[in-house]
N, C-alpha and C positions, 0 to 999 in steps of 0.2 A: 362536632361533639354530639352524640348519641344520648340524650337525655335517656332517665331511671322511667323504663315502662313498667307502670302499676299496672295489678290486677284487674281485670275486669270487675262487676258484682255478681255475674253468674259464677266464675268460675271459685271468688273469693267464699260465695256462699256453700260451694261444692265444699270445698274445704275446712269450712266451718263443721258440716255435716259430718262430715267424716272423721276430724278429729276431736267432737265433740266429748269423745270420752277422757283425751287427755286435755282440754279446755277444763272441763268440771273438777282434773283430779292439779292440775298443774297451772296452767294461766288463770292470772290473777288471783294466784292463790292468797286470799283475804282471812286473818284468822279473826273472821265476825264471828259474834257468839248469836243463836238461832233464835233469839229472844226479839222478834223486827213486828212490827202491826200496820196497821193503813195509814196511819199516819202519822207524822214526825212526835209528836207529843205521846204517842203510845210507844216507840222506840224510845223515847228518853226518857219513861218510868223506870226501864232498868239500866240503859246506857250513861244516864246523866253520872253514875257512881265512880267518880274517881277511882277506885279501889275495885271497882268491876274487873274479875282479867278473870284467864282460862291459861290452863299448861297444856301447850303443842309440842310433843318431842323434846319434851322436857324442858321446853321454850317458852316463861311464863310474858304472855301476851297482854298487848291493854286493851278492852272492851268499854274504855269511858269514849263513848264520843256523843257531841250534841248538836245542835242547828249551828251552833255560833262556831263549828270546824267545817263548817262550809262557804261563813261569810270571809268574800275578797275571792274566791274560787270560780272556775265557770259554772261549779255545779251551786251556788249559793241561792237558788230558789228551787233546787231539787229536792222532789221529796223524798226520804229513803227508798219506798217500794219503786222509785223510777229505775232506779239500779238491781235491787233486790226482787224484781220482780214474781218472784217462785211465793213471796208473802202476799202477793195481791190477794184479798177475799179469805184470806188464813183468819178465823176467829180463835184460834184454840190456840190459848197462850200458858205457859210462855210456849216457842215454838220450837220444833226440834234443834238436836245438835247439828254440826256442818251442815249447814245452807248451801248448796249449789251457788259458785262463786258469779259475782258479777260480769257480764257478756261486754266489752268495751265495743265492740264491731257491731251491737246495735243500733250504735249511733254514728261512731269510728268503721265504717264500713270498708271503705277504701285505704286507710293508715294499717289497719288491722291486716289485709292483706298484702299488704307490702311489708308488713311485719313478719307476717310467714312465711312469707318464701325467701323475707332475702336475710333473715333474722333466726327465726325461732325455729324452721326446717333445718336451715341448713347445721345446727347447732346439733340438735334433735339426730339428725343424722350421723353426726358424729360422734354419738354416745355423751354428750353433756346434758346435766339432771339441772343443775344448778343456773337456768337461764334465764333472764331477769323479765319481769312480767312489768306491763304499761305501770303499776300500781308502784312497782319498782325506783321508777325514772320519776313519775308526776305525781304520785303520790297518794296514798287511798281516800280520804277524804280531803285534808286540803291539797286539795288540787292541782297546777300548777300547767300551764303552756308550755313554756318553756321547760321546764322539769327541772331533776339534779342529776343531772346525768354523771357528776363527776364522782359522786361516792358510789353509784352502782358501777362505774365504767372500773374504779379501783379496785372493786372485790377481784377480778381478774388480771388488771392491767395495773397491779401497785408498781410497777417500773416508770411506767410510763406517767401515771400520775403525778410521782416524786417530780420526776425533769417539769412537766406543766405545771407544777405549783412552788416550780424553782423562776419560773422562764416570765418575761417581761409581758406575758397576755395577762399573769394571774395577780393581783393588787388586790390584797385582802379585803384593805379599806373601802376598796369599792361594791356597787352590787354585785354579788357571787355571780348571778345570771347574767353577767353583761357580755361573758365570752367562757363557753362550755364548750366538753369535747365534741357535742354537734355543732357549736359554729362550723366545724370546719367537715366533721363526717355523716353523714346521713345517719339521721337519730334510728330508723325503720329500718334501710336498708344495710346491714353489716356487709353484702357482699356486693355491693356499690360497684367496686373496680371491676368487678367481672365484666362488667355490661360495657365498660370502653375498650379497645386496643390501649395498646402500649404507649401510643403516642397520643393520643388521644385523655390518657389517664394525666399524662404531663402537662397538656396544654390545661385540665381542667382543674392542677394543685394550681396555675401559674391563677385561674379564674377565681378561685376560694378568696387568695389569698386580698386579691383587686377589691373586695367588700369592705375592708377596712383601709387597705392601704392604695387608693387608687392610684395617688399620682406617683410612687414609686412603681407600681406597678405598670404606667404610662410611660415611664423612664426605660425600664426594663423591656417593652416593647418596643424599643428601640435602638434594643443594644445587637452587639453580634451573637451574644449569647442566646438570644429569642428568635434569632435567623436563621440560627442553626437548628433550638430545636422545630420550627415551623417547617425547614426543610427535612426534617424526618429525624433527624439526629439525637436520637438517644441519649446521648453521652452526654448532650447541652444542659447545661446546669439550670434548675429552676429554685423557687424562692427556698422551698429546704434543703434543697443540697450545700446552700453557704449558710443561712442563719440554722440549721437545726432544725428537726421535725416538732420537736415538741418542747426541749428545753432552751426558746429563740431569747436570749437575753438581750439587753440592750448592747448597740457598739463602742459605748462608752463604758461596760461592765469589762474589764481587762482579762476576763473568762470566756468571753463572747469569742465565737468564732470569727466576727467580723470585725473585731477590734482591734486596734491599729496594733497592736503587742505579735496577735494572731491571725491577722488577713494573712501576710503571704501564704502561709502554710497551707489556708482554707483552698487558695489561688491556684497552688501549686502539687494539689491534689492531683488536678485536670493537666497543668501546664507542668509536665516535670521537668527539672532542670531550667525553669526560667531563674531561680534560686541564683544560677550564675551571670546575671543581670549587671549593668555597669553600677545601678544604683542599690548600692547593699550600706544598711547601717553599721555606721564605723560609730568606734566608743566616743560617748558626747555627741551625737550627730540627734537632731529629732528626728523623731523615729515616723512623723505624722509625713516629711521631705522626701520617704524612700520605702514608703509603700504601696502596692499595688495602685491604690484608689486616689491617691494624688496624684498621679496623672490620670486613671480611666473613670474618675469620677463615682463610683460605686454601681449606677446600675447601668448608668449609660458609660458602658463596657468600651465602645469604640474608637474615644476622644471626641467624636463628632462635635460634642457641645463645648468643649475646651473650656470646660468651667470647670474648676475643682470644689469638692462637696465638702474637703476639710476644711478650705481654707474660706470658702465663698468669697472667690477672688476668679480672674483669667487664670486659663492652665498656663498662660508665658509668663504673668506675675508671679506661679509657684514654681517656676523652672530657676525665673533672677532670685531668688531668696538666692541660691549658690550661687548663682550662673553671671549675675549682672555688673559685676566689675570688670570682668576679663570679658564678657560677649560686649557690655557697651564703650568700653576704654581702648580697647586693645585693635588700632586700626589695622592689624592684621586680619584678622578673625573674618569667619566668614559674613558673617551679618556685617559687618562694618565697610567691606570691600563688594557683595553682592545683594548681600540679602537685607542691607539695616533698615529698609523698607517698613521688613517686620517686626525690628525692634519699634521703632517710632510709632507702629499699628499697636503694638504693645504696651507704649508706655503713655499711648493718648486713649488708654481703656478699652480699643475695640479686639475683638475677640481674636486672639492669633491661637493656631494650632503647634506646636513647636515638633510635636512626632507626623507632623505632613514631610520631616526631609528623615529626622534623627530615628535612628533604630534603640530605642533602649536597648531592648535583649539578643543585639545580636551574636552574645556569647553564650546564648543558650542554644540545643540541640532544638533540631525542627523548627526552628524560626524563619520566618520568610526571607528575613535576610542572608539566606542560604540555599534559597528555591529560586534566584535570581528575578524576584519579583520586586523593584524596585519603584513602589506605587507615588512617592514624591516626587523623583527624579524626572518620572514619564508625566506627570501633570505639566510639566513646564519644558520638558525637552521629551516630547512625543516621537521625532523622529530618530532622537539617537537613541533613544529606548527603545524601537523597533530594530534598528540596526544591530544592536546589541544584544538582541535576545535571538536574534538568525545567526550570528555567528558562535565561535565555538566557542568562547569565554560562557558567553548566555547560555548554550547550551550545558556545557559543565556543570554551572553555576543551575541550572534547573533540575538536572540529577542530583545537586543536594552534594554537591562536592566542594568544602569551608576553600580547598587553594584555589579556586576559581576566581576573578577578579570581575568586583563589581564596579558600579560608579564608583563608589569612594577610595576605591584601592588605587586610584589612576587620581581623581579626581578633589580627594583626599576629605575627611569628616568636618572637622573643625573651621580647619584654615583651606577655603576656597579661592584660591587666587584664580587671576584669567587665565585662560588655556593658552594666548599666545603667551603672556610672562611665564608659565610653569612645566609647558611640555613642549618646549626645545631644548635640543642642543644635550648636555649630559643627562636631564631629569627626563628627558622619555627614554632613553635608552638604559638609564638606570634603571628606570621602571620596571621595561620588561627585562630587565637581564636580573631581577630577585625573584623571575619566577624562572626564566627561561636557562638560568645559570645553579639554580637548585638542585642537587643533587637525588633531593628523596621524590622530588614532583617530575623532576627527569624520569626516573627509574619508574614509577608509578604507573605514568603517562604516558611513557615510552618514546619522548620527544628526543628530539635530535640533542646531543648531546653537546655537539660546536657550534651550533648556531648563535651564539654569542662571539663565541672567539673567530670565528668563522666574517663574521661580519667586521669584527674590530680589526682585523687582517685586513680588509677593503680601503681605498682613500677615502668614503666616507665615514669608514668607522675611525677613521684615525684623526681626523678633523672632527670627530664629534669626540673625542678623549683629550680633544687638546681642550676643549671646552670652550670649541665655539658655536655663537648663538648665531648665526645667518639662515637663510633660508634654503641656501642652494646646493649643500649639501645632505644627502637624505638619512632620517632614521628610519627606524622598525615601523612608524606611522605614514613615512613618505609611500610607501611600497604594499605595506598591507591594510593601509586604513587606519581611522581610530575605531571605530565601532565595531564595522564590520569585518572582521579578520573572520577569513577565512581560507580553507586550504586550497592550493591550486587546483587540484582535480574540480574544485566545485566554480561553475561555469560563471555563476557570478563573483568571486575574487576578483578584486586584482588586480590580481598577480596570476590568473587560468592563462591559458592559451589564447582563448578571445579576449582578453583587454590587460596584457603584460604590457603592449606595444604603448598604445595608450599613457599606462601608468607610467613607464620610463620617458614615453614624451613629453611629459610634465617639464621634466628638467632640462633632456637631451634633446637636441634638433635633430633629423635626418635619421633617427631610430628605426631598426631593422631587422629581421628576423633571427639573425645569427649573432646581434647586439645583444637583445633580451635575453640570449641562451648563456647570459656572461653570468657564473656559477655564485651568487654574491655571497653565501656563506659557506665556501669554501674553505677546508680545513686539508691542506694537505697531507698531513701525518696523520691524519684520523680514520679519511672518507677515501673509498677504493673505488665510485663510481667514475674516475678519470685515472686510467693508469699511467695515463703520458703526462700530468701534472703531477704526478706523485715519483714518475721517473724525475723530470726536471727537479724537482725540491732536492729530492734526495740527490741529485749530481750535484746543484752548486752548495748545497749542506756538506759534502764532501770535500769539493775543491774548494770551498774556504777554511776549513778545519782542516786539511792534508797542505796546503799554499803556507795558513798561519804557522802550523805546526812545524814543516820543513824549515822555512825559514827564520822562526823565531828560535829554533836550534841554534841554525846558523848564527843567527845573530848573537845569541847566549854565548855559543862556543866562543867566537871570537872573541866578544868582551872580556872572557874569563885567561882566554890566551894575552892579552894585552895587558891586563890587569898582573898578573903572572910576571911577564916579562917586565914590567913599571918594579914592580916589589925586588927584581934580585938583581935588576941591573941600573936601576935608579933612576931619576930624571936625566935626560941629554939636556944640555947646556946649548941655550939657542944659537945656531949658527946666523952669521955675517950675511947678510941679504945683500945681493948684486945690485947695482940701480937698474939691472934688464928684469923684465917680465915675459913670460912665455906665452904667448896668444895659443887661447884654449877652441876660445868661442866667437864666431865675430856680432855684428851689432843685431843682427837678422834673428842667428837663433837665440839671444839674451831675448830677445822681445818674443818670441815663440814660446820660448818657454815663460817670460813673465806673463803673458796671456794664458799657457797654461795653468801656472798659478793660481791666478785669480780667479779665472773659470771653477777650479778644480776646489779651493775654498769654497767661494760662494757657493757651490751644489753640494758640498760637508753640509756646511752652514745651515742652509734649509731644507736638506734634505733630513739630517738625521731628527729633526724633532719632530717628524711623521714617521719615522725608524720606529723611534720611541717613544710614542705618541702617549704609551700608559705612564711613562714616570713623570712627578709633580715638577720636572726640570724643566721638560718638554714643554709642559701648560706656561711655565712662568717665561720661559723664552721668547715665546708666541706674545705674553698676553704684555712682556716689556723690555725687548727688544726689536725684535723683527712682529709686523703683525703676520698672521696667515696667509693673505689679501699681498703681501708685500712679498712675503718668501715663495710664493707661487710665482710671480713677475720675476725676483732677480733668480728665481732658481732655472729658468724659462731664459732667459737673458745670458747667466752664465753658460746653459747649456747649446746657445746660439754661437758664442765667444768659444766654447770649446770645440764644435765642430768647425767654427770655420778658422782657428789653429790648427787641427789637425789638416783640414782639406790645403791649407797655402800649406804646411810641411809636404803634405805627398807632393804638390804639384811644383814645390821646388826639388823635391828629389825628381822627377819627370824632368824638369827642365836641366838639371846638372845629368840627365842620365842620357835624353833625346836629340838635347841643344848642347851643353855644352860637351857632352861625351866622354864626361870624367871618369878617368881612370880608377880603379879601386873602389869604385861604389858599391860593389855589391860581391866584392871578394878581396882580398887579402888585409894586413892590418887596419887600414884606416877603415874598414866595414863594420859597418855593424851585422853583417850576416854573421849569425854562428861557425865556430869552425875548431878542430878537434884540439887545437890549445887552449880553448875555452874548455874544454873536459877536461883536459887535463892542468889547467891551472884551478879548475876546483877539488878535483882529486890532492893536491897538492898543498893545496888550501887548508883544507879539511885534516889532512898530517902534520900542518903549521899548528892547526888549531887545538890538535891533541897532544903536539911538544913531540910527533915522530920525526918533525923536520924541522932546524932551527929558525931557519928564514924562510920567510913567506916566497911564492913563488914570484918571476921580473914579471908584470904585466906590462902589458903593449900599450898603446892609445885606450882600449875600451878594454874593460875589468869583464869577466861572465857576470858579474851582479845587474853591470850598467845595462849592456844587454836586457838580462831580465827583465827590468824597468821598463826597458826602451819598447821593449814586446808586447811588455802588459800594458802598453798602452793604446796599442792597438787591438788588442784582445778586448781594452775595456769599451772603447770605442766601436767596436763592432756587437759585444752584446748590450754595454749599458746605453751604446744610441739606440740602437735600433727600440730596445724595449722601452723605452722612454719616449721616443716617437709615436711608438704602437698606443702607450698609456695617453701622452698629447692627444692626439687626434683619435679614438678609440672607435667613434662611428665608421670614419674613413677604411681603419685595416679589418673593421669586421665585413665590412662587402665582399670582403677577398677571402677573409679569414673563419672560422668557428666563433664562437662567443667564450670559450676556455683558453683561446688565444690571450685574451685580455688577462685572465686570469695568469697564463703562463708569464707574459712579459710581467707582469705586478711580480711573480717569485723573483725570475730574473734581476730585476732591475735594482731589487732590496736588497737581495744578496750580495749580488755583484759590487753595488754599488760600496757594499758594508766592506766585504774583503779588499778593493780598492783603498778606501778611506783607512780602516786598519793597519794594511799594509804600507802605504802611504807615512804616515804617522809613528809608527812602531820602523822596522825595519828599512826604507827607504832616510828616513830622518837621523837613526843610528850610522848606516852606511855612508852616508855621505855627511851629515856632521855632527856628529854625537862620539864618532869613535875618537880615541888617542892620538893624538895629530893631525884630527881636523877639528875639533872642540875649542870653541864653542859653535862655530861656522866654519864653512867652507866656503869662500865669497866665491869663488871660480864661476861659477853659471852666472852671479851678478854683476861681478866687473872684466869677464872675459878670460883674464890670464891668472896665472901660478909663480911664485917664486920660481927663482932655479933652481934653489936647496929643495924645494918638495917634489919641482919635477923630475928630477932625478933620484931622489930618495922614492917615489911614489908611479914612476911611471921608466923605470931602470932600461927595460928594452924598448919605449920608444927612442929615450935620448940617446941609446947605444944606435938606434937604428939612422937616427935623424944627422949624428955626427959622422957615419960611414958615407952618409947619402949627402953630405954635406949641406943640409938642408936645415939646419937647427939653427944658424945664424935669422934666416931669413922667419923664422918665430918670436926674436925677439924682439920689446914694444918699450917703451915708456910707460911707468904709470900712471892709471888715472891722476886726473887731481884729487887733492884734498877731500874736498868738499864734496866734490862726486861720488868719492869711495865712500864717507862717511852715510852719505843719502842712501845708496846701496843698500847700505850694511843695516841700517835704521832699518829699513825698509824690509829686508830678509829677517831682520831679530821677528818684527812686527806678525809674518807670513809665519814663523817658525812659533811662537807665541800662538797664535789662533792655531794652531795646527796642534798643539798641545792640548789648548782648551777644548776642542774638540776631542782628540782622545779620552781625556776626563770624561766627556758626555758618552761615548760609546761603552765604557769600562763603568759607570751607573746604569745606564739601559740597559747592556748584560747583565748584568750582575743582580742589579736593583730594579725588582718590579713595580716600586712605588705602591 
């Protein structure tokens, strides 16, 4: 700070000299009458007259004055000629008119000169006549030090006097002298502020003010606001910028600028839009709870002191006025689960800070809780605040971008539970999929747009929608981090090039080059960077929509053809059943296909509630019937039991084809090879089914439907094992394979598996016992044989063929027992039953996205 350099005495005496002409006509213009002698008692022959005066400009003057208007003055043992000097050695009285005025820099040498130049010049200069002279301010005979600077400072300045002799300096009752307009502005130098810089002008209102009010002003040197302006900062408020230059009233006057009615406003001068702060007064609320200075304490700006100035209590004790039933009751809350620490440091009087975690304003624009400066969080978690601030959230979030996710977005404000109980399993995945599944911060941001759906497509996204909490399958955090996410290209992700391997080794043993290239948020129908996975989707999307659609025709038509024929030709009247049975099946293929069966369920079973892993079916299936843990194992289990039925069926067709060298294996009726009466008994078929032909066509031993069946099971066998092998062991066939392979069998196997299970359910259960005369079952597959009334009704050209070939005698059996047939039949109701219930689930996972 630049202290006020006074005049020299050379240079103030130069200046005396020279403006000595407007000294005599204008400073301390005194209107003494010229009637003054050697000494005080000859001046008061004609002064003592009360009633003594002279008219000045028409301005009539008093000329009473005596010794006793000196006493209590510093001049009170002066003699008049000490001042009057021009009368020294004057005998001739009385003496003339206007007396050359009193010289004050006789004696005032140094005040006088700092009066001129920084005072009466520059005024002078600017064309004003009317400029107040020492006699003015202190007074012409009594005296005065301190002076009255307030009635001469108002002849020009009546604005400003009003607000001062409104304002909390001025108490009438007291001595008038106790606080004048020079308390605070150089009485001499009016142009004071020239002589500091700008900055320098601010630190030295902040030092005026420190004379009377030290230890607020001790306060205030403390705050952020005196940090700012000591770092250069202009804009930093000093003591009149909040209380007023001149009209400072008290903060209990409800007009005061700093009055708790009017603080925000004063606040939010500087800070705009803190106004939308969480703490706003609602009607009935005290108003002293929710403003500025009950939490920042008035001068000490920072919280550092966590003392409140209204309440003269801890800043935690004025936070529990609201806050203390729900922060100290509620064992949820974060104080009670992490932090109650602080409550107890709270409630046994020691000094807690409550804005060291809580953002008040973080609904205000330009708040740091938007610059991703999270100065609580990082006091106590120093290294994931570093992590957090290198990755791209932090980064966002330091551009001042509100969707960017800070600590509390993840980690949440209020209710701080443990990071292992709160971010597993659905809540970190839900986490990020409200930002990663947003539409407007999509588009914005430019981020990938399936990478949600793209992942929930994955077996770990679908184990984490069934809402399960294990470890061992991964979310958005197993892969990218918590902290530090970041994008592949950046060498420390990860998920980069240098440390994928790494990452997936976490979970996966024997992890490998062409493993980690397995595309994990893959969206088929969306993303063109794999055209051969976008082939594949689109083919089995195809053949299961063209397979269901062809033959749920079929299936439609016939029902409607049977239904038809029931209506105009009535029910048949049950025929006489022979006591022979006609051997279908022998004991071999019942158990072939009973293992078929149950293989073929159990992998419905738990298979489809990772299908549909999104509907609330799926989660409650999982979480109480089957757990995930268990439907992994029997789904692994069935799918062993179904390969190794199919491998004994090949290897006894091998063995009846090598060894025993049977006839008609692999050509004419008794085959199941296709052959052109199978076209043309569905051509035939299909003209029964539209009423062009009354009777259905004679079929032989195997119908073209059974065929169909018989096919697709090999068909499903060849692509739902192999892809299911490829998903089992994924490390193993990436050695051999790409890492989109994985992704490829994953379409595969869902699809396939779906159209199977459908088909299955829907038209294989109608054809074979759903339709009119085989309803409600068709036991044949479970107790071997057929009546003869159906075989012959149902199979025309085998029993024509079989009585030419005389071969039909040697088909007929006894039947089961009782008991046996009954077990059977239990048994297929039981198989036919879950195979229903199943459909139910497939036709809500379609249908219903939960």
């Amino acid at each position: 700070m630049t202290p006020v350099r006074l005049i020299p005495h050379s240079i103030s005496a130069l200046l005396i000299r020279k403006s000595k002409f407007l000294l005599s006509v204008v400073l301390l213009a005194l209107p003494f009458h010229p009637l003054l002698s050697q000494d005080n008692e000859t001046c008061e022959m004609c002064h003592d007259d009360p009633d003594h005066k002279v008219v000045r400009y028409g301005v009539e003057l008093s000329l009473y004055v005596t010794s006793e208007h000196l006493v209590g003055s510093p001049h009170e043992d002066f003699a008049c000629i000490d001042c009057h000097v021009e009368l020294e050695g004057v005998d001739d009285w009385p003496h003339r008119e206007r007396l050359p005025l009193p010289d004050c820099g006789t004696c005032h040498e140094e005040e006088q000169a700092v009066f001129i130049e920084g005072f009466f010049g520059p005024l002078m200069q600017k064309g004003y006549t009317s400029i107040p002279t020492c006699s003015d301010c202190h007074g012409r005979h009594q005296v005065s030090y301190a002076g009255h600077p307030r009635q001469v400072c108002g002849v020009c300045h009546q604005d400003i006097l009003n607000e001062f002799l409104a304002s909390r300096h001025w108490v009438e009752e007291e001595d008038p002298s106790n606080l004048t307009c020079v308390s605070c502005h150089h009485p001499h130098f009016k142009m004071e502020k020239s002589r500091y810089t700008p900055h320098q002008w601010r630190l030295h209102l902040v030092e005026s003010c420190k004379a009377c009010h030290e230890q607020e002003v001790a306060n205030y040197s403390e705050s952020h606001h005196f940090q700012q302006l000591e770092g250069g900062n202009l804009n930093a408020p000093v003591c009149s910028d909040c209380h007023a230059e001149h009209q400072v009233l008290s903060p209990r006057d409800p007009n005061s600028l700093v009055s708790v009615a009017r603080l925000d406003l004063t606040c939010t001068r500087c800070h705009i839009g803190y106004e939308a702060s969480i703490h706003r007064p609602g009607e009935g609320d005290d108003p002293r709870l929710e403003t500025c200075v009950a939490c920042h304490v008035g001068h000490s700006t920072d919280m550092t002191a966590a003392h409140s100035s209204i309440f003269e209590t801890g800043l935690a004790n004025v936070c529990l006025r609201c806050h203390e039933q729900e922060l100290v009751d509620n064992p949820a809350e974060a104080h009670m689960v992490i932090h109650n620490e602080k409550i107890e440091e709270a409630q046994a009087g020691e000094p807690v800070n409550c804005g060291q975690c809580h953002q008040y304003h973080y609904r205000a624009p330009r708040h740091p809780a938007f610059s991703g400066i999270k100065r609580a969080c990082s006091e106590c978690h120093p290294e994931e605040q570093a992590a957090w601030e290198r990755s791209v959230h932090g980064i966002s979030a330091a551009k001042r971008h509100p969707e960017a996710p800070t600590c509390t977005t993840c980690h949440g404000e209020r209710f701080i539970p443990k990071t292992e109980a709160s971010l597993t399993g659905n809540r970190s995945v839900e986490l990020c999929s409200s930002c990663h599944s947003d539409r407007e911060i999509i588009l914005r941001f430019q981020l990938n747009p399936e990478v949600v759906s793209g992942y929930q497509s994955t077996y770990h996204g679908q184990v984490y929608q069934l809402g399960y909490q294990g470890t061992e399958f991964a979310t958005c955090a197993s892969c990218h981090d918590n902290h530090s996410v970041l994008p592949a290209s950046d060498p420390r992700s990860t998920i980069s090039q240098q440390n994928i391997i790494n990452t997936c080794g976490q979970c996966h043993e024997d992890v490998n080059i062409n493993f980690v290239s397995y595309l994990q948020h893959y969206s088929p129908m969306a993303h063109k960077e794999n055209p051969i996975l976008r082939g594949i989707d689109t083919f089995m999307r195809w053949l299961l929509g063209v397979t269901l659609a062809i033959f749920g025709a079929h299936t439609l038509l016939w029902l409607i053809r049977l239904l038809v024929r029931r209506l105009f030709e009535g029910k048949k009247p049950p025929k006489v059943k022979t006591k022979y049975r006609i051997k279908r099946f022998d004991l071999v293929q019942r158990i072939l296909h009973l293992g078929l069966i149950l293989s073929f369920l159990t992998l419905a079973t738990t298979g489809l509630p990772l299908k549909y892993s999104h509907t609330p079916l799926a989660t409650w299936f999982v979480s109480h019937i089957i757990s995930l843990h268990a439907a992994a194992l029997l789904h692994r289990i069935a799918a062993t039991l179904l390969i190794s039925v199919f491998i004994i069926h090949v290897l006894l067709l091998l063995y009846r084809w090598l060894i025993r060298k049977e006839k008609g294996l692999f050509y004419g009726p008794d085959s199941l090879v296709v052959r052109p009466k199978d076209f043309k008994d569905f051509i035939l078929h299909m003209g029964y089914f539209i009423g062009a032909l009354k009777n259905p066509p004679r079929f032989d031993r195997w119908t073209y439907w059974e065929k169909f069946d018989y096919y697709a099971v090999f068909w499903g066998m060849l692509v739902i094992g192999s892809s299911g092998l490829t998903l089992w062991f994924p490390e193993t066939f990436t050695r051999l394979f790409p890492g989109w392979f994985i992704n490829a069998a994953h379409i595969i196997h869902s699809e396939e598996a779906l159209l199977a299970t459908a088909f299955i359910f829907t038209v294989h259960f109608f054809n074979t016992h759903l339709r009119p005369g085989a309803f409600p079952m068709d036991e044949v597959i479970f107790t071997g044989y057929l009546t003869e009334e159906r075989f012959a009704e149902e199979r025309p050209a085998e029993k024509e063929r079989l009585d030419t070939e005389s071969t039909y005698d040697k088909l007929k059996v006894k039947p089961l027992p009782r008991w046996t047939k009954y077990f059977l039949l239990v048994s297929a109701y039981v198989f036919l039953s879950v195979g229903f219930l199943l459909l139910i689930f497939i036709l809500i996972g379609t249908f219903f996205r939960g």
